[in-house]
C-alpha positions in Angstrom: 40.2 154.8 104.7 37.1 154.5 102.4 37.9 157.9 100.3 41.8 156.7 99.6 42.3 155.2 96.4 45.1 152.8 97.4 43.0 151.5 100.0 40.7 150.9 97.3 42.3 149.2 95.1 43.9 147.2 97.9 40.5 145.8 98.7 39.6 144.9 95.2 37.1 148.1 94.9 39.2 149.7 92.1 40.9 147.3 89.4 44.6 146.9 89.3 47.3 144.7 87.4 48.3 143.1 90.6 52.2 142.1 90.5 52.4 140.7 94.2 50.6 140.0 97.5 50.9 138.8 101.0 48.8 139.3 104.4 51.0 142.9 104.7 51.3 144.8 101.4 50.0 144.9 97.9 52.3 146.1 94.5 50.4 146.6 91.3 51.9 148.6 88.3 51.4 151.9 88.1 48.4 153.0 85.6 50.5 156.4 84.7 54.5 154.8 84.3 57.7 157.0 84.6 59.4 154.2 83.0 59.0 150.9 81.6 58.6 149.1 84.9 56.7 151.6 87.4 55.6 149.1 90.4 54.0 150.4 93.7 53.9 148.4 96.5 51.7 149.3 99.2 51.0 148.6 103.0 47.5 147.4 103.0 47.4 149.0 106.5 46.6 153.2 105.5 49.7 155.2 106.9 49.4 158.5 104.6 53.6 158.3 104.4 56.7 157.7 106.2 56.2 160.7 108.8 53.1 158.8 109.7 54.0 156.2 112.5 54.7 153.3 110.6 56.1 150.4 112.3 59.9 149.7 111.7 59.0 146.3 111.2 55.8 146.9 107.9 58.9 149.3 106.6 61.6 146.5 107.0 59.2 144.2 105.1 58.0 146.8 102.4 61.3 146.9 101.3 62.4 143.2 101.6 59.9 142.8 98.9 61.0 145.2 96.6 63.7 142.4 95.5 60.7 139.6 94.9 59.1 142.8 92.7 62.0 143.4 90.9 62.6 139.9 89.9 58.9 139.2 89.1 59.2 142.4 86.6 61.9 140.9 85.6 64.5 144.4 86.6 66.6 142.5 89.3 69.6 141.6 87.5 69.7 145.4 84.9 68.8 147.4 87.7 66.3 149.5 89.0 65.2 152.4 91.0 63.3 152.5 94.7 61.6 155.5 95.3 59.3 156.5 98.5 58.1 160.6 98.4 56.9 162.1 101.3 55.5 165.7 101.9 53.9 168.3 99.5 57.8 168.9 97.9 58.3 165.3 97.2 55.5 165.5 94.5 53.3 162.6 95.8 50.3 162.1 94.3 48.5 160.1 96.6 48.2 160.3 100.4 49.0 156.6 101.0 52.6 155.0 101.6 54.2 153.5 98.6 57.4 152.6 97.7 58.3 153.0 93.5 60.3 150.4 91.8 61.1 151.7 88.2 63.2 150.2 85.7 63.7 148.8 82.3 65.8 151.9 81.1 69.2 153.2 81.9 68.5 156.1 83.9 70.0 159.1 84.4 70.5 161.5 87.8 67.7 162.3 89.3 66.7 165.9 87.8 64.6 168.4 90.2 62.8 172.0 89.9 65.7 174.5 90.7 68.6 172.2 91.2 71.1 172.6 93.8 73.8 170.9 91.6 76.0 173.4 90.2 76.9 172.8 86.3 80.1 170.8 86.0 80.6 170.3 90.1 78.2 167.0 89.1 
């Protein structure tokens, strides 16, 4: 998709800090971090998110590599959180299947707009 920016940067178009590669999928660090570590790794195939057909075997393999990520960012052994958004609620930015590793902090419970979670019930 020639207008996506993922796609972009996947092909070189757009620069990136490029973390890892192979023939299915591309993870660079995130130019706007959530947290110390804030990896994406993307298909290099467009899908614009999970609800968009993706074969069970490019999501088996995104997420194989998100242990190879962790450990080249150096986050394997504190810990780390994977993260894939999908939909207008899920607050994705960008139209393009990616799975967020994020790390290098303790984290807390994940906090949303108008929580569910009742006040001591946590």
């Amino acid at each position: 998709m020639s207008d996506c920016l993922f796609c972009r940067i996947v092909e070189g178009e757009i620069p990136s800090q490029k973390v890892y590669e192979d023939d299915l999928c591309y993870a660079f660090d995130d130019i706007e971090p959530e947290a110390p570590v804030h990896t994406l790794i993307v298909p290099k195939q467009h899908f614009d998110n999970l609800a968009d057909d993706v074969p069970a075997d490019l999501l088996g393999h995104l997420l194989a590599v998100v242990p190879q990520v962790a450990k080249i960012k150096g986050v394997d052994e504190s810990g780390y959180r994977t993260v894939i958004n999908t939909g207008p609620d899920s607050a994705a930015t960008v139209a393009h299947l990616h799975v967020h590793i994020l790390g290098g902090t303790k984290m807390g419970r994940f906090t949303f707009e108008n929580s569910q979670r009742i006040e001591g019930n946590e």
